[in-house]
Every structure is written in structure tokens, then in C-alpha cells.
DRENKOL-308359 format. One record per residue (C-alpha): residue number from 1; residue in three letters; chain; x, y, z. Coordinates in nm, 4 decimals. Example, Ala and Ser with C-alpha at 12.3 -4.5 7.8 and 13.67 -1.06 7.14 Angstrom:
2
<site><num>1</num><residu>ala</residu><chaine>A</chaine><u>1.2300</u><v>-0.4500</v><w>0.7800</w></site>
<site><num>2</num><residu>ser</residu><chaine>A</chaine><u>1.3670</u><v>-0.1060</v><w>0.7140</w></site>
This chain:
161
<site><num>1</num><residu>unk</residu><chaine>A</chaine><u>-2.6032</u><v>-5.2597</v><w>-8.6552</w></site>
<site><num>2</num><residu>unk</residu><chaine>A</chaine><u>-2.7579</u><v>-5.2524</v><w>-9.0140</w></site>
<site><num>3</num><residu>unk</residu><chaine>A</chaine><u>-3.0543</u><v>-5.4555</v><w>-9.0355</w></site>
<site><num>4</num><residu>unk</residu><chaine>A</chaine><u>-3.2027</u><v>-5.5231</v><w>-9.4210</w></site>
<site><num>5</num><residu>unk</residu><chaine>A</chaine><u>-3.1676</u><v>-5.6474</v><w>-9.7470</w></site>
<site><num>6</num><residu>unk</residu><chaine>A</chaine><u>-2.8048</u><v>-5.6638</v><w>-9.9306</w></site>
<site><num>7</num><residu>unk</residu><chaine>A</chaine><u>-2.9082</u><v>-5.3251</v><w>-10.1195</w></site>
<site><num>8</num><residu>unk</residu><chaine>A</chaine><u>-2.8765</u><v>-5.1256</v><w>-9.7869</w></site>
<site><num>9</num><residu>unk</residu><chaine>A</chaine><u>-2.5233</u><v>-5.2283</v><w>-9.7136</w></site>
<site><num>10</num><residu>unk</residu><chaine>A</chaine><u>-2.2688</u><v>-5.0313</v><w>-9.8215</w></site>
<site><num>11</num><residu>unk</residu><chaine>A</chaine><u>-2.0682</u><v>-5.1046</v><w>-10.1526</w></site>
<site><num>12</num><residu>unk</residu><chaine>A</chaine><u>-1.7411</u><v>-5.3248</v><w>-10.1083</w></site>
<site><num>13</num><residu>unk</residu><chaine>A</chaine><u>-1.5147</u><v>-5.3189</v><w>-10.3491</w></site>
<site><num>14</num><residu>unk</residu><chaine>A</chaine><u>-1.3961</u><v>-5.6680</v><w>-10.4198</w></site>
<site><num>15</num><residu>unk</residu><chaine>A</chaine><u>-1.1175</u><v>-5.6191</v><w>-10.7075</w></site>
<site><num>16</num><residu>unk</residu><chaine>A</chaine><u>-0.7707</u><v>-5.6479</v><w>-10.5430</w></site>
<site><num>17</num><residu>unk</residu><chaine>A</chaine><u>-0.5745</u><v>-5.3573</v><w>-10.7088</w></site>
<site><num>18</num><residu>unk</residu><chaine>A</chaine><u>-0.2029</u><v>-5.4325</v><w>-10.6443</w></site>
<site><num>19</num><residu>unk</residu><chaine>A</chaine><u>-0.0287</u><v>-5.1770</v><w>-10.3598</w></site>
<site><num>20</num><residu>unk</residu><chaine>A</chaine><u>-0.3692</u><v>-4.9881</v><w>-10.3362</w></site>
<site><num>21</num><residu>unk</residu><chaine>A</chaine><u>-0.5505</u><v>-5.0956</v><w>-10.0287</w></site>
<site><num>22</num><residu>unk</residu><chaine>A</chaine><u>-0.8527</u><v>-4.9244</v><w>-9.8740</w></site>
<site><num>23</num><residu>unk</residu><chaine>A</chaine><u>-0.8447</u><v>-4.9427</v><w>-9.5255</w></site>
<site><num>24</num><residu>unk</residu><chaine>A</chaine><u>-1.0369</u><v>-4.9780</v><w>-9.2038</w></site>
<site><num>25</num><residu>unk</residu><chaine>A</chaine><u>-1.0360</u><v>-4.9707</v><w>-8.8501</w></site>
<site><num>26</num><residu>unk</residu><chaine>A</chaine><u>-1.0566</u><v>-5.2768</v><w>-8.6078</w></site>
<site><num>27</num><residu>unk</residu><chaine>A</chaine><u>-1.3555</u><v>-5.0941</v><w>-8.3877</w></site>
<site><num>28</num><residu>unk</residu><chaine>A</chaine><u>-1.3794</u><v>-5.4576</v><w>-8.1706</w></site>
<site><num>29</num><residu>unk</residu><chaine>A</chaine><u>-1.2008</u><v>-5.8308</v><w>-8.1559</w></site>
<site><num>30</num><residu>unk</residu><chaine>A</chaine><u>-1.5093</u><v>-6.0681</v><w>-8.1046</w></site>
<site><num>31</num><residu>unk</residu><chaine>A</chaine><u>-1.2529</u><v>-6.4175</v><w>-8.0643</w></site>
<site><num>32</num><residu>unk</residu><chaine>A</chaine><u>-1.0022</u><v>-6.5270</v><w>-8.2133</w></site>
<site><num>33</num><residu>unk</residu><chaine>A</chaine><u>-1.1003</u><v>-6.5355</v><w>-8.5765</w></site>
<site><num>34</num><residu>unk</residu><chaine>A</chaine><u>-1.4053</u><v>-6.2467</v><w>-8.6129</w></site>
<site><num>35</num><residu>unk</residu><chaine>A</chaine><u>-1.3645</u><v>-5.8772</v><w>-8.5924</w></site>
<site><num>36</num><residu>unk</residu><chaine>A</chaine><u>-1.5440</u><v>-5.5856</v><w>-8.6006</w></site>
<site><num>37</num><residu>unk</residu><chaine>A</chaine><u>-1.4434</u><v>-5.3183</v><w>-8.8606</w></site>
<site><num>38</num><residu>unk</residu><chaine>A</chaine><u>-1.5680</u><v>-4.9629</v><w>-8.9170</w></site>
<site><num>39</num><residu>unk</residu><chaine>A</chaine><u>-1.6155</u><v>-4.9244</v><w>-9.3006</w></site>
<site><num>40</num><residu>unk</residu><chaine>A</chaine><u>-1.7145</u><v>-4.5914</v><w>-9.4472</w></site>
<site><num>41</num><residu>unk</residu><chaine>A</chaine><u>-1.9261</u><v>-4.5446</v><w>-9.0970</w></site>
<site><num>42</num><residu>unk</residu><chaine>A</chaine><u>-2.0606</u><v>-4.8587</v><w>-9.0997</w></site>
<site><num>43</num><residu>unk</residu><chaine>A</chaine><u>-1.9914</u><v>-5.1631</v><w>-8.8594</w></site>
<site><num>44</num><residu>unk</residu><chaine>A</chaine><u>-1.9505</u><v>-5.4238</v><w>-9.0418</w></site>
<site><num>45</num><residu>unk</residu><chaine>A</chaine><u>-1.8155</u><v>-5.8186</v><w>-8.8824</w></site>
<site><num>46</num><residu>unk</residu><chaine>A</chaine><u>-1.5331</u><v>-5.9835</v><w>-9.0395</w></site>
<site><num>47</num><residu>unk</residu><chaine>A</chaine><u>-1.5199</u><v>-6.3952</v><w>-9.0085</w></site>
<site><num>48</num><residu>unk</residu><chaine>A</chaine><u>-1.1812</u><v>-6.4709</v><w>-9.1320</w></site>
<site><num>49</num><residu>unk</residu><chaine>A</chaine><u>-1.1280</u><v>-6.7338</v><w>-9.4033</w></site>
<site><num>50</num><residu>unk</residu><chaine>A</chaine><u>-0.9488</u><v>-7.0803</v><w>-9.3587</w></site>
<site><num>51</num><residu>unk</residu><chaine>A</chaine><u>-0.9269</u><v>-7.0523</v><w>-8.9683</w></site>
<site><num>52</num><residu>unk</residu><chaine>A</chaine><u>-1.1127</u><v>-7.1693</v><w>-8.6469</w></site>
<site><num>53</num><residu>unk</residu><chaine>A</chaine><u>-1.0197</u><v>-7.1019</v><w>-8.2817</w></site>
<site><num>54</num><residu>unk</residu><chaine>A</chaine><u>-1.1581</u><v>-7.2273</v><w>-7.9557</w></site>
<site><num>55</num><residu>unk</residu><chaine>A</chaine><u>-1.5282</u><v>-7.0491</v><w>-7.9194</w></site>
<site><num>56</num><residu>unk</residu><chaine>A</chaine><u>-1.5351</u><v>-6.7910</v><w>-7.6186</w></site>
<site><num>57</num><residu>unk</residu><chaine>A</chaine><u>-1.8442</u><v>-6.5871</v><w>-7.6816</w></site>
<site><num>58</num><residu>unk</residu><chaine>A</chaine><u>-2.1047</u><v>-6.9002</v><w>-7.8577</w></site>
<site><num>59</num><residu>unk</residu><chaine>A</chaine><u>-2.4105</u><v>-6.8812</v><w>-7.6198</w></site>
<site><num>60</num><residu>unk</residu><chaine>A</chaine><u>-2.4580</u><v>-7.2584</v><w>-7.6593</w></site>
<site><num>61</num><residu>unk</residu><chaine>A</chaine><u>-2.0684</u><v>-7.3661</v><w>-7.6461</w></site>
<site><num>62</num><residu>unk</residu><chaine>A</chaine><u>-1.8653</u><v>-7.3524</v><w>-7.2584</w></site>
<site><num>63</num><residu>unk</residu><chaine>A</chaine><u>-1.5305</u><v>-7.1693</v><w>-7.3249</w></site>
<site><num>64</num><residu>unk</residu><chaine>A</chaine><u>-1.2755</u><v>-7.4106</v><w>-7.5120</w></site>
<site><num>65</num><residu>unk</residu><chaine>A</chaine><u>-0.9499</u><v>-7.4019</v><w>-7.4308</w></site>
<site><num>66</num><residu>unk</residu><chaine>A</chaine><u>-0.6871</u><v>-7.2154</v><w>-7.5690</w></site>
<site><num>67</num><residu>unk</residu><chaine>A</chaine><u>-1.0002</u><v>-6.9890</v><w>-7.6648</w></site>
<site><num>68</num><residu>unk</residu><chaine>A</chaine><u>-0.9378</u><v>-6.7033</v><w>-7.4251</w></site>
<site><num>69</num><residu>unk</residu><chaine>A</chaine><u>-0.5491</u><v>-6.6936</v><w>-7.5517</w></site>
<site><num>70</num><residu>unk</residu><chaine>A</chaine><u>-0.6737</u><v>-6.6878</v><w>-7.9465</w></site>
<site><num>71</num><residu>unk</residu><chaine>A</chaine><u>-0.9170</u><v>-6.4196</v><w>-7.8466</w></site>
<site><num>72</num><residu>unk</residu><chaine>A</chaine><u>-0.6088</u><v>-6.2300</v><w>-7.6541</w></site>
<site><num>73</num><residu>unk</residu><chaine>A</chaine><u>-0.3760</u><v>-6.2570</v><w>-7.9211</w></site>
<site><num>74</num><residu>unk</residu><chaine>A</chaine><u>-0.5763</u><v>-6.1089</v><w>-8.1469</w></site>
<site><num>75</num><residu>unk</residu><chaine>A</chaine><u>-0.6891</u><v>-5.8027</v><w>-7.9385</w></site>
<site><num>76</num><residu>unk</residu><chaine>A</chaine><u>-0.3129</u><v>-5.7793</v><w>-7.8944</w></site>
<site><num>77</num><residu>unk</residu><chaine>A</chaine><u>-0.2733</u><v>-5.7713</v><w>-8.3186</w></site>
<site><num>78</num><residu>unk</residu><chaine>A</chaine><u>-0.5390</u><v>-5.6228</v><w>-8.4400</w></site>
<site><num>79</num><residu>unk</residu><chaine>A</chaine><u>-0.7472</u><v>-5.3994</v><w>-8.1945</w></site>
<site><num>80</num><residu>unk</residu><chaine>A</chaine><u>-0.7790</u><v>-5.0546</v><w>-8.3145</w></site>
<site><num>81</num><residu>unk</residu><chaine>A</chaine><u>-0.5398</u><v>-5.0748</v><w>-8.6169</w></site>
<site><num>82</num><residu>unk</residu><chaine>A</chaine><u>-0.6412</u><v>-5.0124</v><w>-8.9708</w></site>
<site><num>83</num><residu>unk</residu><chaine>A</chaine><u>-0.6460</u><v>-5.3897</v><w>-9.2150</w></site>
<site><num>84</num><residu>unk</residu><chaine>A</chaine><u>-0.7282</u><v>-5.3724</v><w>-9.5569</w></site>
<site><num>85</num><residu>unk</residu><chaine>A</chaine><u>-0.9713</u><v>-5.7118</v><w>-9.6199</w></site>
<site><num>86</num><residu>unk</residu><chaine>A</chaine><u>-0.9112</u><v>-5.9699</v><w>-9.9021</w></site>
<site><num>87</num><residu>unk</residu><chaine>A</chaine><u>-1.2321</u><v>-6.0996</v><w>-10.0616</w></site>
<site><num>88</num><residu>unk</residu><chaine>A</chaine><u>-1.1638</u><v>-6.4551</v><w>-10.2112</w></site>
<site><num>89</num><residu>unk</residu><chaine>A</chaine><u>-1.4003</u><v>-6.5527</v><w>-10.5002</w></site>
<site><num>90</num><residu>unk</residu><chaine>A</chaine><u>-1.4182</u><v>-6.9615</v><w>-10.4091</w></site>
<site><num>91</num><residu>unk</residu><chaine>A</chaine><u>-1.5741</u><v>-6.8538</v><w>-10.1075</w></site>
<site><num>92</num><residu>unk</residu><chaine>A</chaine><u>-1.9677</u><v>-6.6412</v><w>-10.0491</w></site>
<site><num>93</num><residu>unk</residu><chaine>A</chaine><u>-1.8961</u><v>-6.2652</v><w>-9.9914</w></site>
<site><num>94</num><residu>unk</residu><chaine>A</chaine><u>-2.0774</u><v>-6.3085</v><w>-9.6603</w></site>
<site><num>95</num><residu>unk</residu><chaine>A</chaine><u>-2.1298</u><v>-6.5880</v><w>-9.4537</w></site>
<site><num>96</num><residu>unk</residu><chaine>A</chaine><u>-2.5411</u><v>-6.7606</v><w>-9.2970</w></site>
<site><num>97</num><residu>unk</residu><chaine>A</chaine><u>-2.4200</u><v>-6.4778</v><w>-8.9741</w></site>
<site><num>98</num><residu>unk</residu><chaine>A</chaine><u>-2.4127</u><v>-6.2082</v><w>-9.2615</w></site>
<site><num>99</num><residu>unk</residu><chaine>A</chaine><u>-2.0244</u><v>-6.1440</v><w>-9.1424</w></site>
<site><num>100</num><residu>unk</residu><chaine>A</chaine><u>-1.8152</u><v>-6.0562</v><w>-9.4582</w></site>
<site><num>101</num><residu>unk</residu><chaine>A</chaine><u>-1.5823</u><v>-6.3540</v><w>-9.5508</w></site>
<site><num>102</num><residu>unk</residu><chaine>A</chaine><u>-1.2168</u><v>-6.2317</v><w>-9.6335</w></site>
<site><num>103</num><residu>unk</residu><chaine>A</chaine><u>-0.8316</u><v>-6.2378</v><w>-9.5521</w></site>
<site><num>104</num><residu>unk</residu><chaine>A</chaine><u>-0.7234</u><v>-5.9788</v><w>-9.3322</w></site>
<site><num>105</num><residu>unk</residu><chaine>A</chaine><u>-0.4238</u><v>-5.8300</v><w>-9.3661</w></site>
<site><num>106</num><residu>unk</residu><chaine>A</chaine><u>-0.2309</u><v>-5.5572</v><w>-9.1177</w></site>
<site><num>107</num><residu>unk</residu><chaine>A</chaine><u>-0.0472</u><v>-5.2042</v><w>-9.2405</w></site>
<site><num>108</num><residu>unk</residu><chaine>A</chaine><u>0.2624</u><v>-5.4105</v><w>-9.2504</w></site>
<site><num>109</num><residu>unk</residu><chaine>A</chaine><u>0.1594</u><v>-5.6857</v><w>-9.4964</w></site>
<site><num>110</num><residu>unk</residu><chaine>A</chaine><u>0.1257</u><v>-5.9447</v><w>-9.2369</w></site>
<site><num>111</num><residu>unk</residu><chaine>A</chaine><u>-0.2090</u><v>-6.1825</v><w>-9.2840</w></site>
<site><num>112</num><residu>unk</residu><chaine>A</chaine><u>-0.3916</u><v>-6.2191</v><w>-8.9504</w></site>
<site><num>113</num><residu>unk</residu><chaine>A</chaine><u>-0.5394</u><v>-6.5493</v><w>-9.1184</w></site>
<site><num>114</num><residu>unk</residu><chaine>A</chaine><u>-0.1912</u><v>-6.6943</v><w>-9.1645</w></site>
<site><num>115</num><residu>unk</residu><chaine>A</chaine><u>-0.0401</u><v>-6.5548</v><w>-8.8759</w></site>
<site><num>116</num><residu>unk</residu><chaine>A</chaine><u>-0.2986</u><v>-6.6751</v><w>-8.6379</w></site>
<site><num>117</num><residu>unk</residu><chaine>A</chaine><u>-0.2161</u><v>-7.0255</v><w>-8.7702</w></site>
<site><num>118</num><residu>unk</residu><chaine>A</chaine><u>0.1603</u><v>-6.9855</v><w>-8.7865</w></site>
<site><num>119</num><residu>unk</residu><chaine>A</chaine><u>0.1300</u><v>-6.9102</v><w>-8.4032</w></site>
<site><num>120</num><residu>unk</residu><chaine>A</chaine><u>-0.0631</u><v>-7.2063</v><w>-8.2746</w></site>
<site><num>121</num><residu>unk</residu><chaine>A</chaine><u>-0.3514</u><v>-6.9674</v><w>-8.1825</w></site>
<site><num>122</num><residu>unk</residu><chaine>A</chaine><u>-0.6034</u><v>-7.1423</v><w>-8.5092</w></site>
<site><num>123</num><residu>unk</residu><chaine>A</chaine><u>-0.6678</u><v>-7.4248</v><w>-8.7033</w></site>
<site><num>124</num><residu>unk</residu><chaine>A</chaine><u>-0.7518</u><v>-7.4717</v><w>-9.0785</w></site>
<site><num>125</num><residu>unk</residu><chaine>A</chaine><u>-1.0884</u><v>-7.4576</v><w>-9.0889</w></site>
<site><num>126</num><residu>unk</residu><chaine>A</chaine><u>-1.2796</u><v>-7.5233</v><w>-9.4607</w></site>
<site><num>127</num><residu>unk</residu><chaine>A</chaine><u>-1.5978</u><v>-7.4504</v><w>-9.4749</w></site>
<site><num>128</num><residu>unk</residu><chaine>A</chaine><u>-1.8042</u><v>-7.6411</v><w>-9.7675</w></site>
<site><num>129</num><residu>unk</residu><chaine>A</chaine><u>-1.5624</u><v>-7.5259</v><w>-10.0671</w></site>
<site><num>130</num><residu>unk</residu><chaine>A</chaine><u>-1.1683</u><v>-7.5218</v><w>-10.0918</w></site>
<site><num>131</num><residu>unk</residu><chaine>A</chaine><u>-1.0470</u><v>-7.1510</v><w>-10.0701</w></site>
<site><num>132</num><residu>unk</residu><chaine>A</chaine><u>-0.7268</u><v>-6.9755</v><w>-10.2298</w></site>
<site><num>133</num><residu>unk</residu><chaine>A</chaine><u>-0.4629</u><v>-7.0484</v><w>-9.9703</w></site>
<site><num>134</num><residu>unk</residu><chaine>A</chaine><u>-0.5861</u><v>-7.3879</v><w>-9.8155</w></site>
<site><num>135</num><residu>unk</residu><chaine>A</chaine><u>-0.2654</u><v>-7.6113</v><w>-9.9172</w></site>
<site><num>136</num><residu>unk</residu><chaine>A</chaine><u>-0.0532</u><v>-7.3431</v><w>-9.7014</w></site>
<site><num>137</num><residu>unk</residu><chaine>A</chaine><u>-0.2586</u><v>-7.3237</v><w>-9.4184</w></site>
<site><num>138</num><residu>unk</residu><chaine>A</chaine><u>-0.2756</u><v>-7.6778</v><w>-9.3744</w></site>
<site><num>139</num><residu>unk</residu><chaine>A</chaine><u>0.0851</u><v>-7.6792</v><w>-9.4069</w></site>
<site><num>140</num><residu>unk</residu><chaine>A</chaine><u>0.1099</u><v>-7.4190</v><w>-9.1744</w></site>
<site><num>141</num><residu>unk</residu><chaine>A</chaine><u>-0.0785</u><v>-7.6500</v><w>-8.9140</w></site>
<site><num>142</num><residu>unk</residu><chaine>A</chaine><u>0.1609</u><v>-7.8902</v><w>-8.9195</w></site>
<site><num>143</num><residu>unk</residu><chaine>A</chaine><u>0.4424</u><v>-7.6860</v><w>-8.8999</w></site>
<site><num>144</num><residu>unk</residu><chaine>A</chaine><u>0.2711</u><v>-7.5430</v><w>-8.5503</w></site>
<site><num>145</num><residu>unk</residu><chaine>A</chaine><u>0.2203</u><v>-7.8833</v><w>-8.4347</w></site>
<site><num>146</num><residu>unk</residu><chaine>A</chaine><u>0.5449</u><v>-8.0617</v><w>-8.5390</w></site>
<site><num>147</num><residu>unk</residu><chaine>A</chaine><u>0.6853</u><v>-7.7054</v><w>-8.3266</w></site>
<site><num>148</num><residu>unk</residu><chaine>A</chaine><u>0.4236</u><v>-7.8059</v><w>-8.0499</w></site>
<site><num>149</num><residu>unk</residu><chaine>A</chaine><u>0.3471</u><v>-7.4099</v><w>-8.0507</w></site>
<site><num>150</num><residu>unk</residu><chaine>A</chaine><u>-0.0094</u><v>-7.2577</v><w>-7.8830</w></site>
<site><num>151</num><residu>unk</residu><chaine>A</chaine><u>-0.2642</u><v>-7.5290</v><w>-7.9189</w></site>
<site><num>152</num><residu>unk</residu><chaine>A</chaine><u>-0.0694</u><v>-7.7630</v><w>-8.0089</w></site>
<site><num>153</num><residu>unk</residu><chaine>A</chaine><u>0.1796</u><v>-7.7709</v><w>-7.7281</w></site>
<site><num>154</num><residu>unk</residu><chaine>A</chaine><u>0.1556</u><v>-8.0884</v><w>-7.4754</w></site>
<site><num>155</num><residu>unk</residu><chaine>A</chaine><u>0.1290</u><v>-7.7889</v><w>-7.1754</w></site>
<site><num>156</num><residu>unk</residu><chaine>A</chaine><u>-0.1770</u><v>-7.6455</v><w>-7.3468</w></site>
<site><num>157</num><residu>unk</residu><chaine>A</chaine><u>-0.5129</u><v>-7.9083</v><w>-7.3844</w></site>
<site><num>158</num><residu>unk</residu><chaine>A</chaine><u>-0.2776</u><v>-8.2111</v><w>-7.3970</w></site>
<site><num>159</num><residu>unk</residu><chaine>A</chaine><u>-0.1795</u><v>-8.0862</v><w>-7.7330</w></site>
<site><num>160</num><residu>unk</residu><chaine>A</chaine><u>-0.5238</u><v>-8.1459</v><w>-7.8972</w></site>
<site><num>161</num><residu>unk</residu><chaine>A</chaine><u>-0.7769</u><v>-7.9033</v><w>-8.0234</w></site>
């Protein structure tokens, strides 16, 4: 890993150009909402904006539950593929873990962010500021709960997070 001041990381380009995506590849799934990505030869962690899952790898936190499933489900999405990243300008470009903040977002078009959500695997999570697609995401939660899907069924955690 890159150790340093901001100047030695590499340039991200942070304009969203409509249909023209630069891509990169999921090198490693940390949990359920941070990835590992390989851009322009350099690893670089992704935290994913607006959502939380159960901790599995925090040192000073036991395993939640549901945590191992989040983390599964998103091996089973993203490992290896290529996402282009979403940078959202309410939010820091990096995070007090120097992991880039952003919406990630597979070949197809799908959002992990939102999909992760949609599929009981995460929560909205805001961290100090509101960010661009809060309202849905919130929504979102309470679609997955009224459908008792993931976390939020009575089967898994007694349907609390």
C-alpha cells in the first residue's frame, strides 16, 4: 500500500462525464461495504457511501450478524469485476481510514450502494453530512424491512440490526 501525503496518490478524476466511465478492477471484497480496487496500478480502498453492514474484519468489534452474509454477497457481486466509482461532492473525497468515498457502480449500471440496500444485506448509514441519494436509500430501507428481506427478516437477528 501507498503510504504519504495526498500528492503521491494517483490523480482521480472526479467529473462524471455521461456514458464515459473509467474503470477498475475489484482486486479484494474487505465486508460488506469496502473494496479493494486496482486503479492505474495502484491499490486503492473503496468505503461505499450511504451504507453500513454488520463488521466482520474490525479488530475491536466480535462478528455481527448478518455480517458474514453482507461480506458474501458482495464477493459474490463484485469480486474481480471492473466498477467505475461515483465521487459525490457533499461528501470528503476520502474518508479519517484514507479509503476513497464514492458510489460504485457494476458494467451493467447496477449501484452496489443501492443494491446492497435493496437486498437486506446494508443499512443507510450517514456519516456527518447528507449525501446525494440519502432520501432513496432510506426509502429503500424500508422497503427491505416492510419485505422482511436479509437483515431485516424475523429468521435473521430477530429482524433487528
Amino acid at each position: 500500500e501507498q503510504q504519504g501525503t495526498p500528492l503521491s496518490l494517483p490523480v482521480i478524476n472526479t467529473t462524471q462525464d455521461k456514458g464515459v466511465h473509467e474503470y477498475y478492477k475489484v482486486t479484494k471484497v474487505v465486508d460488506g461495504d469496502t473494496l479493494q480496487i486496482d486503479m492505474n496500478g495502484t491499490l486503492e480502498k473503496v468505503r461505499l457511501i450511504g451504507i453500513n453492514t454488520p463488521e466482520t474484519v474490525d479488530p475491536r468489534k466480535p462478528v455481527q450478524c448478518f455480517g458474514k452474509e453482507a461480506s458474501a454477497r458482495m464477493k459474490e457481486l463484485a469480486q474481480g469485476k471492473l466498477v467505475y466509482l461515483e465521487f459525490d461532492d457533499t461528501q470528503q473525497l476520502r474518508d479519517t481510514y484514507d479509503r476513497l468515498l464514492a458510489y460504485v457502480y457494476l458494467e451493467d449500471g447496477q449501484m452496489l450502494n443501492r443494491k446492497m440496500i435493496a437486498e437486506g444485506y446494508a443499512y443507510e448509514y450517514t456519516y456527518m453530512t447528507p449525501y446525494k441519494y440519502q432520501k432513496e436509500f432510506r426509502e429503500l430501507v424500508n422497503l427491505a424491512r416492510r419485505s422482511e428481506v436479509g437483515l431485516w427478516s424475523s429468521e435473521t437477528c430477530d429482524g433487528k440490526k
